[in-house]
N, CA, C and O atoms as a DFTB+ gen file, in Angstrom:
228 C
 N C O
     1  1     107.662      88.016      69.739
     2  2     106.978      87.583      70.932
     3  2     105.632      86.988      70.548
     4  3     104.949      87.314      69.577
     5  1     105.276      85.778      71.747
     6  2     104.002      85.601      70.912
     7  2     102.569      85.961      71.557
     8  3     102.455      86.060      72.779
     9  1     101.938      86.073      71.049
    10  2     100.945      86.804      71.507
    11  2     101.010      88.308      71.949
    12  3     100.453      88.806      72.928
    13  1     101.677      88.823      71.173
    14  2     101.649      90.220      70.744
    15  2     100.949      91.091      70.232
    16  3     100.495      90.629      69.185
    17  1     100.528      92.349      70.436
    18  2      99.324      92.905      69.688
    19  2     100.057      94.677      69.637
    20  3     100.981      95.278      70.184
    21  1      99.029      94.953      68.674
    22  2      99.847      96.205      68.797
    23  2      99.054      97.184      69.443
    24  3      98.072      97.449      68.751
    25  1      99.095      97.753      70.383
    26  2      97.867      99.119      70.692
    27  2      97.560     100.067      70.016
    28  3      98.235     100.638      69.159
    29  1      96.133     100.361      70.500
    30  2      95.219     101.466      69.201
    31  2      95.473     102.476      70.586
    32  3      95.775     102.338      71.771
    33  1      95.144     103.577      69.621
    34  2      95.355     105.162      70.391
    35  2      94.565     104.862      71.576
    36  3      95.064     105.022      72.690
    37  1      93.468     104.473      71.442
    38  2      92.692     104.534      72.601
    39  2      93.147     103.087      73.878
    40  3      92.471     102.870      74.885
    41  1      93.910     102.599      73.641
    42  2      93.854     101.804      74.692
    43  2      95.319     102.562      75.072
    44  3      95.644     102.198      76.202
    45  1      96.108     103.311      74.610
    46  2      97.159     104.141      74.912
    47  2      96.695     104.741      76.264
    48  3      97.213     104.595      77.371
    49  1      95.631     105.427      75.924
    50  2      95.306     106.199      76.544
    51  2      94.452     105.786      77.928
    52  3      94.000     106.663      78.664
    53  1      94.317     104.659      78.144
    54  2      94.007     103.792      79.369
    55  2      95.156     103.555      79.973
    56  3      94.775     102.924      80.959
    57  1      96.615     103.654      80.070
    58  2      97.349     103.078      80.285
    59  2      97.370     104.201      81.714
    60  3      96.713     105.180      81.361
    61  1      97.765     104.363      82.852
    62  2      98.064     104.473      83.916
    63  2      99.122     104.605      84.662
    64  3      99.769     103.674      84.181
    65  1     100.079     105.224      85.800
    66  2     101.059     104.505      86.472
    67  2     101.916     105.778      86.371
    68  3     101.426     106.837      85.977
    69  1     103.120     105.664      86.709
    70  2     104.156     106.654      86.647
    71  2     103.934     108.169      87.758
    72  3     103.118     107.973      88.658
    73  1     104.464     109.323      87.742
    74  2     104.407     110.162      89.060
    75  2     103.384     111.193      87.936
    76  3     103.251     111.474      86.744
    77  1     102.976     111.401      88.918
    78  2     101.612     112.389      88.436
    79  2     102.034     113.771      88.734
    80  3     102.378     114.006      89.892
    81  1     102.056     114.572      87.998
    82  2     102.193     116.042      88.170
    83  2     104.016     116.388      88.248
    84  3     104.539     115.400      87.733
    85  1     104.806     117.099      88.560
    86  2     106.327     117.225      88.425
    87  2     107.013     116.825      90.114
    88  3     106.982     117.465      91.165
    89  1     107.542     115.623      89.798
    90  2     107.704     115.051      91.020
    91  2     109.110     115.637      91.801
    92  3     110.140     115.738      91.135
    93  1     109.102     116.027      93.283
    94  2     109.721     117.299      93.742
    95  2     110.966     116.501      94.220
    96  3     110.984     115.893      95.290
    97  1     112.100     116.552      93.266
    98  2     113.324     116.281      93.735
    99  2     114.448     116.367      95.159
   100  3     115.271     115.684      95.767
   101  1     113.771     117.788      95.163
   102  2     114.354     118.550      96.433
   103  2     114.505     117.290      97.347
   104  3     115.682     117.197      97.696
   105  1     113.909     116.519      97.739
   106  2     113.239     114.948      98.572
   107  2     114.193     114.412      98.276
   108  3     114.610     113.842      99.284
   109  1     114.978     114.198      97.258
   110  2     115.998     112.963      97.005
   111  2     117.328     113.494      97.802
   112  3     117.610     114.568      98.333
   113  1     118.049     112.187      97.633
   114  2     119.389     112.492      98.217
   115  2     120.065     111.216      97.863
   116  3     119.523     110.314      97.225
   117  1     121.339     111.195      98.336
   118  2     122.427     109.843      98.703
   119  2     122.766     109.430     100.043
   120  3     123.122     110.120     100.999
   121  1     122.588     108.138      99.945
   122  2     122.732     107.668     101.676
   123  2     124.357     107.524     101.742
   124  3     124.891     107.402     100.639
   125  1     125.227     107.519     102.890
   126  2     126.166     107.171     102.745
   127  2     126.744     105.808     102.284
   128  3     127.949     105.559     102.252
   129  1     126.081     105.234     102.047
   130  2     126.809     103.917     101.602
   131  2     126.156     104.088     100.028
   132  3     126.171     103.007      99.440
   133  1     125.646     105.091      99.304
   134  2     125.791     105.240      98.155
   135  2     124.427     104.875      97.166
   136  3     124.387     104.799      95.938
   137  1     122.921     104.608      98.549
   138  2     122.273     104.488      98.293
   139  2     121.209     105.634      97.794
   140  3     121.260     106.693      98.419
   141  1     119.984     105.502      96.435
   142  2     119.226     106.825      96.278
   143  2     118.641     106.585      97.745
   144  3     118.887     105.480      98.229
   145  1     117.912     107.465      98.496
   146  2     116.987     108.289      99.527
   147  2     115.715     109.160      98.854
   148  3     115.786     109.942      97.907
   149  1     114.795     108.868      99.461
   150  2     113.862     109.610      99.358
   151  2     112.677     108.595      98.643
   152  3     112.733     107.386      98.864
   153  1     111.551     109.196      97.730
   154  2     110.037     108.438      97.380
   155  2     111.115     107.865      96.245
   156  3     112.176     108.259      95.760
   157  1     110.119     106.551      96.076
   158  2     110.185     105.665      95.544
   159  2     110.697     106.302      93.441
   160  3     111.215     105.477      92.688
   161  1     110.519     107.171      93.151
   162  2     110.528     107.841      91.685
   163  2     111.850     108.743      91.637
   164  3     112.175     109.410      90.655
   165  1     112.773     108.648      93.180
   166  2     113.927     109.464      93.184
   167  2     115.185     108.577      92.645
   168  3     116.266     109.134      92.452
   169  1     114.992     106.985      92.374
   170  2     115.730     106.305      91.902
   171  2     115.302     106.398      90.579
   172  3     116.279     105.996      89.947
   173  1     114.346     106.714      89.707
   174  2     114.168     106.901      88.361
   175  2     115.129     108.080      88.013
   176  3     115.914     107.917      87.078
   177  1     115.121     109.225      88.684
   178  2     115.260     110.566      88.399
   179  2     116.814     111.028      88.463
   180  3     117.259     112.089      88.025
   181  1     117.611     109.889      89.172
   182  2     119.115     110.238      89.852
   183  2     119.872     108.988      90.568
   184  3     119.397     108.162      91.347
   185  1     120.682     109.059      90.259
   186  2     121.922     108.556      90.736
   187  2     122.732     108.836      91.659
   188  3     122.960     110.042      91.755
   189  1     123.290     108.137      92.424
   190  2     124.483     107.833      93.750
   191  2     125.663     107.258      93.272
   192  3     125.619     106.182      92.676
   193  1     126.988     108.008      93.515
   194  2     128.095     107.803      93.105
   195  2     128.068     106.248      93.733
   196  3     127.119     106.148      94.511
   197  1     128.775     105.111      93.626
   198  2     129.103     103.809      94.638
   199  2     129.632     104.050      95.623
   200  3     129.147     103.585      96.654
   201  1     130.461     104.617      95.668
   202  2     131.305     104.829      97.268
   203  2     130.637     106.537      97.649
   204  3     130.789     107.596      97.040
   205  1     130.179     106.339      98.406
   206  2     130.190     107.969      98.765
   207  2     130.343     108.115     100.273
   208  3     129.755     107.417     101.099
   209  1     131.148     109.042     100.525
   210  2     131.409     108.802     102.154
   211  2     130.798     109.949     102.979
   212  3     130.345     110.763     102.175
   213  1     130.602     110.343     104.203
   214  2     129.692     111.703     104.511
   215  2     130.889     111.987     105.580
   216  3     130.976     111.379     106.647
   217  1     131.597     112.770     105.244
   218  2     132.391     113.836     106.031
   219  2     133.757     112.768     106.438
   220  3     134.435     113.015     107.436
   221  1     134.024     111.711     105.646
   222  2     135.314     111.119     106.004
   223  2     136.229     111.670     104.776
   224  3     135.903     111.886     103.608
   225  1     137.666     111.847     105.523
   226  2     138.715     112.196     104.525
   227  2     139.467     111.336     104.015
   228  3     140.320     111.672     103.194
């Protein structure tokens, strides 16, 4: 790549972003059409089958 650099410890350590503290799952779920539910970090954390149906046989 060009203009590439490599980072020093200390600019590591500026870096920012991601869920702060242990982010509470319990919140997540699957929508019926197979979508994640819940904050935005519950699609990092888990997966939804594709088809998932809610109480059809």
């Amino acid at each position: 790549m060009k203009n590439a650099k490599k980072l020093k410890k200390q600019d590591l350590k500026s870096i920012t972003g991601g869920v702060s503290g242990k982010p509470d799952l319990s919140l997540c779920g699957c929508s019926c059409s197979g979508a994640v539910t819940g904050p935005e970090y519950c699609s990092l954390y888990m997966g939804c089958l594709q088809v998932y149906t809610c109480g059809q046989v």
